[in-house]
C-alpha positions as semicolon CSV with decimal commas, in nm:
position;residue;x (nm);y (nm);z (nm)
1;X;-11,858;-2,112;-10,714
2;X;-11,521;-2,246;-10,671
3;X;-11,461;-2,580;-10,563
4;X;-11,239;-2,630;-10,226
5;X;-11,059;-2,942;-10,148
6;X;-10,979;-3,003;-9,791
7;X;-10,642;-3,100;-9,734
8;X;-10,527;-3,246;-9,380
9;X;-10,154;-3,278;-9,457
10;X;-10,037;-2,961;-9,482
11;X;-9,679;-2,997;-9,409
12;X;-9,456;-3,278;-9,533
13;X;-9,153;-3,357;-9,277
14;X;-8,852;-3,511;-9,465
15;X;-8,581;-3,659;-9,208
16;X;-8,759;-3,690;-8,880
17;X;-8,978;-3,465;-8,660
18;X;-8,751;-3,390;-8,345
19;X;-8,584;-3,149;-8,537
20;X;-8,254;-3,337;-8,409
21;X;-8,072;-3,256;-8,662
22;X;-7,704;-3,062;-8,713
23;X;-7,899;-2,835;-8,898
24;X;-8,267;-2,808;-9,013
25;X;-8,401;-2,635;-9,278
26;X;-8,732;-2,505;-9,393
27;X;-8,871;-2,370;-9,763
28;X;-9,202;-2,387;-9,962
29;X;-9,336;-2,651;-10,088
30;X;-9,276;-2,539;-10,453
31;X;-8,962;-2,536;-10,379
32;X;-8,879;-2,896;-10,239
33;X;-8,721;-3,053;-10,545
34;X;-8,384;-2,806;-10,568
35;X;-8,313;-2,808;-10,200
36;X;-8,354;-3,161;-10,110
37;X;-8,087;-3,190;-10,410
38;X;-7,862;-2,943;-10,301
39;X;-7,920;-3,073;-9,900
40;X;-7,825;-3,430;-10,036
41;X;-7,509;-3,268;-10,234
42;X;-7,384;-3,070;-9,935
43;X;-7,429;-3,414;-9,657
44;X;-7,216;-3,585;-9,905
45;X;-6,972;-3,306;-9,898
46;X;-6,992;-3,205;-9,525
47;X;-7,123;-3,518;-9,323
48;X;-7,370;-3,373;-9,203
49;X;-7,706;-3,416;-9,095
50;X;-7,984;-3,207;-9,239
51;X;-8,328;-3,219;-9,113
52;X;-8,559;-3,088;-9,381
53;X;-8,972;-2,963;-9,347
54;X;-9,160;-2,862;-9,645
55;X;-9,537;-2,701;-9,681
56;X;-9,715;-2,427;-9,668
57;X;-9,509;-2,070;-9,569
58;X;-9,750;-2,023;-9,287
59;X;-9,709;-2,350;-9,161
60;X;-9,349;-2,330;-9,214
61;X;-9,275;-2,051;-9,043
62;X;-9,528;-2,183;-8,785
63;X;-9,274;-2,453;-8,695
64;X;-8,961;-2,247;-8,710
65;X;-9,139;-1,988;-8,488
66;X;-9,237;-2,247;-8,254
67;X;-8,974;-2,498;-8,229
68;X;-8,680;-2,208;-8,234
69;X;-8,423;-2,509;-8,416
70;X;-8,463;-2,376;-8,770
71;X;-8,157;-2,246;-8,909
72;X;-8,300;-2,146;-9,288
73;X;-8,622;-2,063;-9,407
74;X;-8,672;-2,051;-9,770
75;X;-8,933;-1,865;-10,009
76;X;-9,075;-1,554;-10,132
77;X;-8,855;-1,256;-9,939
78;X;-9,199;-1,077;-9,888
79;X;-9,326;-1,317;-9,695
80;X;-8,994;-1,385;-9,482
81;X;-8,907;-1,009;-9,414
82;X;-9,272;-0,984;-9,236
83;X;-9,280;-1,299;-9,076
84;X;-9,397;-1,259;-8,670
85;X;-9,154;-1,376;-8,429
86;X;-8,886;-1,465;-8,657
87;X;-8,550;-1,235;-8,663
88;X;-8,348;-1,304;-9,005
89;X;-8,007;-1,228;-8,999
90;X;-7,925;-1,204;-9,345
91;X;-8,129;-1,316;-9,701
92;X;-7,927;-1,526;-9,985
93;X;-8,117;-1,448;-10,256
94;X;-8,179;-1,752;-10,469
95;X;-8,357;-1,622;-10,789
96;X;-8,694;-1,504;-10,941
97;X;-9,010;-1,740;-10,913
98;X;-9,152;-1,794;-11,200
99;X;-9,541;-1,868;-11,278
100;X;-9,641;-2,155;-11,512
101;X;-10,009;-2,244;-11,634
102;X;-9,923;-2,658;-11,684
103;X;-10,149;-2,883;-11,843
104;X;-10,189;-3,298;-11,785
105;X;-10,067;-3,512;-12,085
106;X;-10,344;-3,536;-12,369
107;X;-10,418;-3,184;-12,318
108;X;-10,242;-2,913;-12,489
109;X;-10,227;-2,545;-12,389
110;X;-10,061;-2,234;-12,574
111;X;-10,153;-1,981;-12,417
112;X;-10,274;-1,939;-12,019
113;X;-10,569;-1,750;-12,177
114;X;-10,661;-2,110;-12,262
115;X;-10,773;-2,185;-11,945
116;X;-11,106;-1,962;-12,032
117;X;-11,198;-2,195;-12,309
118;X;-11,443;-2,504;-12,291
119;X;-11,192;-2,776;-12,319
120;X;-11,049;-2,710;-11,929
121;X;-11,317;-2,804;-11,745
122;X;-11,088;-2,778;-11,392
123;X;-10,796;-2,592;-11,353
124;X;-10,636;-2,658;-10,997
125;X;-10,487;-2,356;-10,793
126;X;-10,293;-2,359;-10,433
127;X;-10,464;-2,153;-10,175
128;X;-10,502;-1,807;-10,290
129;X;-10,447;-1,637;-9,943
130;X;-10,121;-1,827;-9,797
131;X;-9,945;-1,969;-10,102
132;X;-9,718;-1,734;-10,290
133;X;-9,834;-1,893;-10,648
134;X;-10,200;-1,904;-10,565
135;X;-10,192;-1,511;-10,480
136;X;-9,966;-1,514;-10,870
137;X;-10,197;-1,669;-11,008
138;X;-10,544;-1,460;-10,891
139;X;-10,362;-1,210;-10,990
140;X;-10,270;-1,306;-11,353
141;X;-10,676;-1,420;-11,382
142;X;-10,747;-1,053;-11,252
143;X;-10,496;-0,865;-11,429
144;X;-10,587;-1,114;-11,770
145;X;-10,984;-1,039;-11,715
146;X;-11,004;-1,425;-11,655
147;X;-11,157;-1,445;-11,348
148;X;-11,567;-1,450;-11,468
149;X;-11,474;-1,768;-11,692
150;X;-11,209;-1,938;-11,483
151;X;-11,293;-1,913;-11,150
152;X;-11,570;-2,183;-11,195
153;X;-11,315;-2,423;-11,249
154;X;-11,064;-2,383;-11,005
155;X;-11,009;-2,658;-10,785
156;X;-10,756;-2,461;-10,455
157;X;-10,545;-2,691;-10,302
158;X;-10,266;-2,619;-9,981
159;X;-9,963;-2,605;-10,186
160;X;-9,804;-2,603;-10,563
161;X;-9,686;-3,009;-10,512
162;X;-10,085;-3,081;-10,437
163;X;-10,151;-2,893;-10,756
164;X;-9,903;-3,095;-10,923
165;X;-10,028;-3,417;-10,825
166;X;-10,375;-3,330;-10,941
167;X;-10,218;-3,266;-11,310
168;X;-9,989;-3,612;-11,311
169;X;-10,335;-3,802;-11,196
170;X;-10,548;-3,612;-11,416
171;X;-10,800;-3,474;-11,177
172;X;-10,738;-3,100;-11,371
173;X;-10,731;-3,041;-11,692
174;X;-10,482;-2,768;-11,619
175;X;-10,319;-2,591;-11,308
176;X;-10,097;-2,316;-11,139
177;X;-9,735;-2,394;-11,041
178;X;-9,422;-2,240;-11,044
179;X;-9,167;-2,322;-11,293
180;X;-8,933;-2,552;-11,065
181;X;-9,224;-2,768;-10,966
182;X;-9,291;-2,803;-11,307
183;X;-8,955;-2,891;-11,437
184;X;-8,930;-3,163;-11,172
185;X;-9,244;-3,301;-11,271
186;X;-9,205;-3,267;-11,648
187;X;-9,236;-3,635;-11,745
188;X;-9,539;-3,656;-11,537
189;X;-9,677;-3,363;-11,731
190;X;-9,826;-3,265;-12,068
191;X;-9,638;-2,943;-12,053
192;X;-9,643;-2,599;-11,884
193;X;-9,641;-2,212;-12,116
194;X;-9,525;-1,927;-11,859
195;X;-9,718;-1,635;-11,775
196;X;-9,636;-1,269;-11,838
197;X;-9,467;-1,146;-11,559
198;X;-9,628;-0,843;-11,578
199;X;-9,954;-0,926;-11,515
200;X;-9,856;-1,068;-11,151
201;X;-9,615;-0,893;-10,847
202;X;-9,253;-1,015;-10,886
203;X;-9,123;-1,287;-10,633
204;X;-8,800;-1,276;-10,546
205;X;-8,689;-1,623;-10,354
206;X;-8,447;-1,636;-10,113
207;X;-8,303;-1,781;-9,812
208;X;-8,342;-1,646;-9,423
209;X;-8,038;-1,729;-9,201
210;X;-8,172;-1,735;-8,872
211;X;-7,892;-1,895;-8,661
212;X;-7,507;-1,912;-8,781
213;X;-7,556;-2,301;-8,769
214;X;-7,662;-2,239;-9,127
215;X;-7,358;-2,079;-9,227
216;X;-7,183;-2,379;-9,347
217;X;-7,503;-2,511;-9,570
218;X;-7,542;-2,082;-9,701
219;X;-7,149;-2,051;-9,803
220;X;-7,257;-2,389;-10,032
221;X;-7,582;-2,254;-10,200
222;X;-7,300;-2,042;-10,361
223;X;-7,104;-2,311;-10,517
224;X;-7,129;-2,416;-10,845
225;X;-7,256;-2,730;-10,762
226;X;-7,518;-2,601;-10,589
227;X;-7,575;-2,314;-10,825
228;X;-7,611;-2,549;-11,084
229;X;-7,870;-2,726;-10,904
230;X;-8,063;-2,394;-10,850
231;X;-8,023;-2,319;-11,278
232;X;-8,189;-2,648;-11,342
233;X;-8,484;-2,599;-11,181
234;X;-8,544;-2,263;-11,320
235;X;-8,374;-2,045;-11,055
């Protein structure tokens, strides 16, 4: 049986929660690390205010749809393009997610077929039905004919930075991420291998406009600056 944790925070609001704002963003929570950096980049360069909100997609979109003041929504473009209630105007595409099996430090993993063997006792996972990296990784455990062995051990979570958390703590032996949440936790980590991209759907992240107030912050996601932001966390 797998093991469920119950997680009450769902969302995590950076900036505050009017929504107040010259502009407010939205993204995944796997994805939290790059834009904060390149929101902090483009305030310095703009003077601007950005309000930022973080979390689940459902959740996220959840707010945008019901507070009608977010200007961006980022994540997987499969998700965005059938979101209720929500008219894009235009995707920036941002780059290709990538999954990572990542282990805590004093473990050591070569191989995500690892996670089958006796050593990984709990191997932590974000929900399988609304996060884009638990659905990647159910299907890599499918696809690798994992599932029998691993699914005893999987400890589901909300999001990817829950996952991560569990790793840096030690509370799983070894977990599902993608490869920017990873990278930004690497000294907190024992390491991460990638997973064959074929055994999983491709994600393509991107960027929703939905109101021209997020021109200004969209032109800048195409700077160098901010590309090179993107490029270091594995986008």
């Amino acid at each position: 049986m797998r093991k469920s944790l119950a997680i009450s925070a769902i969302l995590i609001f950076v900036a505050t929660a009017t929504l107040a704002e010259d502009l407010v963003i939205g993204a995944g929570a796997g994805y939290r690390r790059p834009m904060a950096e390149a929101v902090a980049a483009y305030e310095a360069l703009s003077g601007k205010s950005v309000g930022e909100v973080y979390g689940n997609m459902g959740q996220v979109l959840g707010q945008a749809r019901e507070s009608g003041k977010m200007a961006m929504v980022c994540g997987d473009k499969a998700v965005l393009a059938k979101a209720e209630g929500l008219t894009f105007e235009r995707f920036l595409p941002m780059g290709k997610g990538k999954l990572v099996v990542a282990f805590r430090k004093g473990m050591s993993l070569a191989d995500p077929a690892k996670l089958a063997e006796n050593d990984i006792t709990k191997v932590g996972i974000p929900d399988e039905k609304s996060a884009i990296y638990g659905k990647a990784g159910r299907q890599y455990l499918d696809h690798a004919g994992l599932g029998a062995k691993v699914d005893p051990k999987l400890v589901t979570v909300a999001t990817v930075p829950q996952v991560t958390a569990y790793l840096t703590t030690g509370d799983v032996d070894a977990g599902f991420l993608n490869i920017t949440d990873a990278i930004g936790a690497k000294d907190d980590l024992g390491g991460w291998v990638e997973v064959d991209p074929s055994l999983y759907q491709p994600i393509d992240i991107t960027c929703g406009v939905l109101d021209a107030s997020a021109e200004g912050f969209a032109a800048f996601l195409a700077t160098p600056p901010a590309q090179e932001i993107l490029h270091h966390y594995g986008l």
